[in-house]
ZAMARGU-4260 file (C-alpha; in steps of 0.2 Angstrom, whole numbers, plus 5000, padded with zeros to 4 digits):
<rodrens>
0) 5073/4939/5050 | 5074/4939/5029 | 5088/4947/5023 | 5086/4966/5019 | 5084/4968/5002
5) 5099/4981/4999 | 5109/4971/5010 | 5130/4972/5002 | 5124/4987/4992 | 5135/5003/4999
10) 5133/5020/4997 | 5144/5035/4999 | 5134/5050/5005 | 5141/5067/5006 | 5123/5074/5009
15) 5116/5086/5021 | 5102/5097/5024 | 5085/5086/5021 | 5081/5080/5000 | 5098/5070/4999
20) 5098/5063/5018 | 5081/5055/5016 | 5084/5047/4998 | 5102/5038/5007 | 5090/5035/5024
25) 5076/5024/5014 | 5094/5015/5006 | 5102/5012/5024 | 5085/5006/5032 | 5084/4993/5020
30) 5098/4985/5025 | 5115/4996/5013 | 5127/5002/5020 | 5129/5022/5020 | 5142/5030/5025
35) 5140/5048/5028 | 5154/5061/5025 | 5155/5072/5036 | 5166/5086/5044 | 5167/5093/5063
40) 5172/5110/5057 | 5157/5112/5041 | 5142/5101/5052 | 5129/5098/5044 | 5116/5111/5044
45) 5103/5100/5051 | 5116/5096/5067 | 5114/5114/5069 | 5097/5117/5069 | 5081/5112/5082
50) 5073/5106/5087 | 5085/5100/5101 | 5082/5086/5115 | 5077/5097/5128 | 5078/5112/5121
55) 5097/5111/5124 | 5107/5114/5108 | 5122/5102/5102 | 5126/5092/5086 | 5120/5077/5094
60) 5104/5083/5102 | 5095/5089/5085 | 5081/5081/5079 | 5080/5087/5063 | 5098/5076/5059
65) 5090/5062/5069 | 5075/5061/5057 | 5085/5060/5040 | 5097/5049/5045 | 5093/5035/5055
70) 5103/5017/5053 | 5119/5026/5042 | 5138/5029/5049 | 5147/5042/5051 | 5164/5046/5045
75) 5175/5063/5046 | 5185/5071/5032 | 5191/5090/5029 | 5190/5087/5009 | 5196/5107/5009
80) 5211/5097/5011 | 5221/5086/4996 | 5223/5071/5007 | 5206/5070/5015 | 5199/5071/4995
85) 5211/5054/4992 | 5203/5048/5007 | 5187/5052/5001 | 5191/5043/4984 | 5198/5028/4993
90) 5181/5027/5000 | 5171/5029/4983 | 5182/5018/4974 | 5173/5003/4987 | 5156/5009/4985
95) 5142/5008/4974 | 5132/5024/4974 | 5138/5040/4977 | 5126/5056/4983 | 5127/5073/4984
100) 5115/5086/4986 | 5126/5103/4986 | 5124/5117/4974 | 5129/5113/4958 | 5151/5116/4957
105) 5154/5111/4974 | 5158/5091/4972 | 5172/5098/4955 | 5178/5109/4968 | 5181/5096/4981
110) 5188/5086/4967 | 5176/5073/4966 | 5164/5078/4949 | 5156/5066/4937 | 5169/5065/4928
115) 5184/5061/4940 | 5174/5049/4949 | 5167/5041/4932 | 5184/5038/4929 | 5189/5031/4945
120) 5175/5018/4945 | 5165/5017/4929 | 5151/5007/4936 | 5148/5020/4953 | 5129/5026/4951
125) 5132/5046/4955 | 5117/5057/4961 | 5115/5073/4963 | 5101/5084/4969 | 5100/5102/4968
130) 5086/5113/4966 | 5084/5118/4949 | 5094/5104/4942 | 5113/5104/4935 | 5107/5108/4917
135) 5097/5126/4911 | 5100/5144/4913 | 5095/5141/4931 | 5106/5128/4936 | 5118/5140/4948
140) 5104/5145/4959 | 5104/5140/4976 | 5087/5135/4983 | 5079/5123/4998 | 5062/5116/4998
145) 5054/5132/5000 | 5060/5138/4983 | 5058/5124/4975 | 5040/5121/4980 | 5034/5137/4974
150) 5045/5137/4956 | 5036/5121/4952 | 5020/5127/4954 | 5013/5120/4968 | 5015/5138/4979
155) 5004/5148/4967 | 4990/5134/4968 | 4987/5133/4986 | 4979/5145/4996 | 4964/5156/4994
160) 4959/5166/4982 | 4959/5182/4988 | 4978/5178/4998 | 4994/5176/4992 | 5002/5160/4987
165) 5005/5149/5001 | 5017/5133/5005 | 5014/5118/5015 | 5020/5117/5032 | 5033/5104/5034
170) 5048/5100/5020 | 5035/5093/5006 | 5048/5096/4992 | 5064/5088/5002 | 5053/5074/5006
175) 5047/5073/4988 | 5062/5073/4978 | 5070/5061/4989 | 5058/5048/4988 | 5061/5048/4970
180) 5078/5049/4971 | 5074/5033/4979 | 5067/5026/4966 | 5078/5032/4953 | 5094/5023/4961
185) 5086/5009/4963 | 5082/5009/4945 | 5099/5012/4941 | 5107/4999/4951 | 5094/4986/4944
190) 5101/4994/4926 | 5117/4990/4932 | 5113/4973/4938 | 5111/4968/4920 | 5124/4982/4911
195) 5136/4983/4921 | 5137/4999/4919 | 5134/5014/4930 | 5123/5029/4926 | 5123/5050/4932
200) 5107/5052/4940 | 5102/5073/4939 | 5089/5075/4951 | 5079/5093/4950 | 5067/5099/4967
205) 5059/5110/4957 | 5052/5099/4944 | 5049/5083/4959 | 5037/5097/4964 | 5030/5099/4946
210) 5025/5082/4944 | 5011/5086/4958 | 5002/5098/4948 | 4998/5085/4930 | 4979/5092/4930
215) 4981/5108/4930 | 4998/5107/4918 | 4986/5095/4905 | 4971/5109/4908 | 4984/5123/4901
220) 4988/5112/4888 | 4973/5107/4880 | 4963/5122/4886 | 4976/5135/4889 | 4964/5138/4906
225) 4974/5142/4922 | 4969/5137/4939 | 4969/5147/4953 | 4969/5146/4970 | 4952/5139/4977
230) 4958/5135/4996 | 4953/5117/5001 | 4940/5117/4987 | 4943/5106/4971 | 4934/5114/4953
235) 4918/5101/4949 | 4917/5093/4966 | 4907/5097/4981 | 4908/5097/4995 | 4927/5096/4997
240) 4932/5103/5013 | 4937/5104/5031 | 4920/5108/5044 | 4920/5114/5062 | 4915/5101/5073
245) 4914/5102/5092 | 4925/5109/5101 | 4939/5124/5097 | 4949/5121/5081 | 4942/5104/5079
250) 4940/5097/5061 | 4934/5085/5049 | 4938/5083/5031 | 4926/5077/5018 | 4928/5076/4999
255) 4912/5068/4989 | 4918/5066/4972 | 4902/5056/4965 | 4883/5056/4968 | 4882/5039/4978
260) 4894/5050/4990 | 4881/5061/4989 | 4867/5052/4995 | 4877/5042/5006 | 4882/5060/5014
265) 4864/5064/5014 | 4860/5048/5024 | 4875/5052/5037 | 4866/5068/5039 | 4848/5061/5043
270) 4843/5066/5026 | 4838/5086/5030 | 4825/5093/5019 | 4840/5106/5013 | 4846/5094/5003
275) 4833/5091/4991 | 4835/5111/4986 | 4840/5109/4965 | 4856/5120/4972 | 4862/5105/4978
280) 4856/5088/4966 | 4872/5088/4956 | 4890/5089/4957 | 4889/5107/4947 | 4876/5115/4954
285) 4883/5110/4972 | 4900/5117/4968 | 4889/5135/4962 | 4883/5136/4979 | 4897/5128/4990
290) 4895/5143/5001 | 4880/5139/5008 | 4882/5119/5006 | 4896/5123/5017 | 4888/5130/5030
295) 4874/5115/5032 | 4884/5102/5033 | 4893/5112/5044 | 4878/5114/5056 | 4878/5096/5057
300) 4896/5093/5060 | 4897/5103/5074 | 4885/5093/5084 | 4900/5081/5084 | 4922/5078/5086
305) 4932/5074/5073 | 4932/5056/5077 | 4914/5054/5080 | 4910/5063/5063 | 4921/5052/5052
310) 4916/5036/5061 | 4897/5039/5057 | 4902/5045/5039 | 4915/5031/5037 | 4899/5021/5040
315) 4889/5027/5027 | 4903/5026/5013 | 4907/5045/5015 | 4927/5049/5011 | 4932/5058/5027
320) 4945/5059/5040 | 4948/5070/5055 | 4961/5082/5053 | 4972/5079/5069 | 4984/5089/5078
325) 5003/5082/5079 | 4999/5076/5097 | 4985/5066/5089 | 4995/5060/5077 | 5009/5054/5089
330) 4998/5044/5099 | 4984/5039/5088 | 4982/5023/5090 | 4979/5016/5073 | 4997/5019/5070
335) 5003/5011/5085 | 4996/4997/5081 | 5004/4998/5066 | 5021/5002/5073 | 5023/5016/5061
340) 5032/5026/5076 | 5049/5021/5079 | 5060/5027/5092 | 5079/5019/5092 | 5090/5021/5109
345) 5100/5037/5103 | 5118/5037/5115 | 5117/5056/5119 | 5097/5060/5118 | 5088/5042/5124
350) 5073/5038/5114 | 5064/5051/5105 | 5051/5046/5094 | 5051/5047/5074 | 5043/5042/5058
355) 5044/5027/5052 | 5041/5019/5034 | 5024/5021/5028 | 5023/5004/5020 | 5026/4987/5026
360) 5035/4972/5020 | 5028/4954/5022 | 5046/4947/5021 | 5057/4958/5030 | 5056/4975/5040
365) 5066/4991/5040 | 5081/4988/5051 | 5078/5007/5062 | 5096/5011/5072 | 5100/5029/5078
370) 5108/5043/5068 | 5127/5043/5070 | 5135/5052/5081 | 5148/5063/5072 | 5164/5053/5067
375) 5157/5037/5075 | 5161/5027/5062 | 5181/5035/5060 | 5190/5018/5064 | 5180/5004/5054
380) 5178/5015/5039 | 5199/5021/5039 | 5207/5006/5047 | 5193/4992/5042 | 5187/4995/5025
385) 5202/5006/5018 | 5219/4995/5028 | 5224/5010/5036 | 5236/5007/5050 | 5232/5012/5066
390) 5247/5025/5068 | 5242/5032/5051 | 5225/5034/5058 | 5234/5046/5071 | 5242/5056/5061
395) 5229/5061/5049 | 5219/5066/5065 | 5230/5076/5070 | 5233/5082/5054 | 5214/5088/5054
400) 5213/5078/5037 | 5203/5066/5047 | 5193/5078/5057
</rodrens>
């Protein structure tokens, strides 16, 4: 197999929780080496938290810290402790990147801030991700994806319009702001590749959620008009929805954006003689009367499943999908087939089955081990990489420096 294309490249990672784990998985997957920080007594929250293998809680058994950090190492350090934050230094001074996703204070008061690590290695790449950012008046506020999603705007735009905001199920923010993470360390190792010189990277959730909402931030802009919630409906196109087919809680999305949808979705249907009403001949006057276009294509959908629906409007040049349960999406086959689904032998927990990489490489693939178990890692990263003795080892164990 080709050589991963971050292979030599090694990263520090004293993340946790969900946003900084995924930025340092896509890192280890492609081939660096992370090495995650960690301590028995402060575990990370996601060892704490289901769901578990068998519903049996353990810090090995959660899948939560499975998903986010699949293919890293482990190491354990008490950096409340003056000799574990040496360690920990040790560590960094070898590495390339360094990330952390704590609230803003937390690294300066472990004695590892921007500046004493900038000064210890001027060419480390140092990211931090927090909420709001480390820079504002709102810098100290402590927030997950939850608060984040909804301070950057996409909360007060989804839902209906006669609800409250809502949020997207799942950690869309965490899983936002980490991919771009991604991309901004890889930006700044490829500054460095030509500088030699390292960078502070200041990633904020809050505005990674922002950057979803461009249309309706450049509406206000130039029209000072606000959007509102519209449900699964889009202003000016019609229909775009999700329709009853057969069967209880069965679905199908459709979204025609265009008048050769139109007719294409007219042709799907068997060309009804409702369509030719003027309420529904353009994109405007359709979106007027969505409520009723609604309920006729709807008539027609539920004569079908999901998956028959979308194969006879996929057939036609209609956009549509089915909207699947998470069983479906599990074992649908067109991801199979794709091997999008992984599932890595875990020591503790056997194969359990998790996402992938949605992209694929025609020179070399995502290298897919298990998460660390906790302190796995304890001997190659203290005796191998940083010439500790093995007596020395002993001590610091025993000391709970290394812990």
């Amino acid at each position: 197999m080709a050589k991963l294309p971050l292979e030599g490249i090694r990263v520090c990672d004293f993340t946790w929780a969900v946003v900084g784990p995924i930025a340092t998985q896509m890192f280890a997957v492609m081939g660096a080496e992370v090495i995650k920080v960690e301590s028995s007594v402060h575990t990370d929250i996601n060892r704490r938290s289901g769901p578990y293998s068998n519903g049996e809680p353990g810090i090995e058994a959660t899948g939560n810290f499975h998903r986010t950090n699949i293919s890293k190492k482990s190491c354990t350090l008490d950096l409340t402790q003056p000799e574990a934050v040496e360690l920990a230094k040790d560590l960094i001074g070898i590495s390339d990147i360094v990330v952390s996703n704590f609230r803003n204070g937390v690294m300066e008061r472990f004695g590892l801030g921007n500046d004493t690590l900038k000064a210890l290695k001027p060419e480390l790449i140092l990211v931090s991700t927090t909420s709001m950012g480390n820079t504002g008046p709102m810098k100290d506020y402590v927030g997950y994806n939850e608060e984040a999603y909804a301070y950057g705007g996409l909360g007060n735009l989804t839902g209906y319009a006669d609800s409250p905001p809502s949020l997207i199920a799942g950690d869309y923010a965490d899983y936002l702001s980490g991919t771009l993470e991604t991309f901004a360390m890889l930006s700044a190792l490829h500054s460095r590749n030509g500088t030699g010189k390292g960078q502070s990277i200041d990633v904020s959730m809050a505005e990674a959620a922002a950057s979803h909402v461009p249309e309706e931030i450049i509406d206000y802009s130039m029209n000072q008009r606000i959007r509102h919630r519209t449900g699964n409906r889009m202003p000016g196109v019609a229909p775009h929805n999700c329709f009853h087919c057969k069967g209880e809680d069965e679905w199908v999305a459709i979204a025609v954006t265009n008048e050769v949808e139109w007719i294409a979705l007219r042709n799907a249907m068997g060309n009804p003689d409702w369509a030719d009403d003027e309420k529904f001949t353009n994109s405007q006057s359709r979106s007027g009367n969505q409520d009723e276009l609604e309920e006729r294509i709807e008539a027609w959908t539920r004569d079908y499943t999901p998956h028959e629906a979308t194969m006879i409007l996929q057939g036609a040049g209609v956009p549509a999908g089915p909207s699947v349960s998470i069983r479906e999406l599990v074992e649908d086959p067109h991801l199979k087939e794709r091997g999008y689904f992984i599932a890595p032998e875990h020591p503790e927990v056997g194969q359990r089955i998790l996402e992938g990489m949605p992209w694929k490489s025609s020179i070399s693939q995502p290298d897919f081990k298990h998460a660390p178990i906790l302190g796995q890692d304890n001997y190659y990263v203290f005796h191998d990489l940083l010439n500790i003795s093995d007596e020395e080892i002993a001590r610091l164990m025993a000391e709970g420096i290394i812990n």
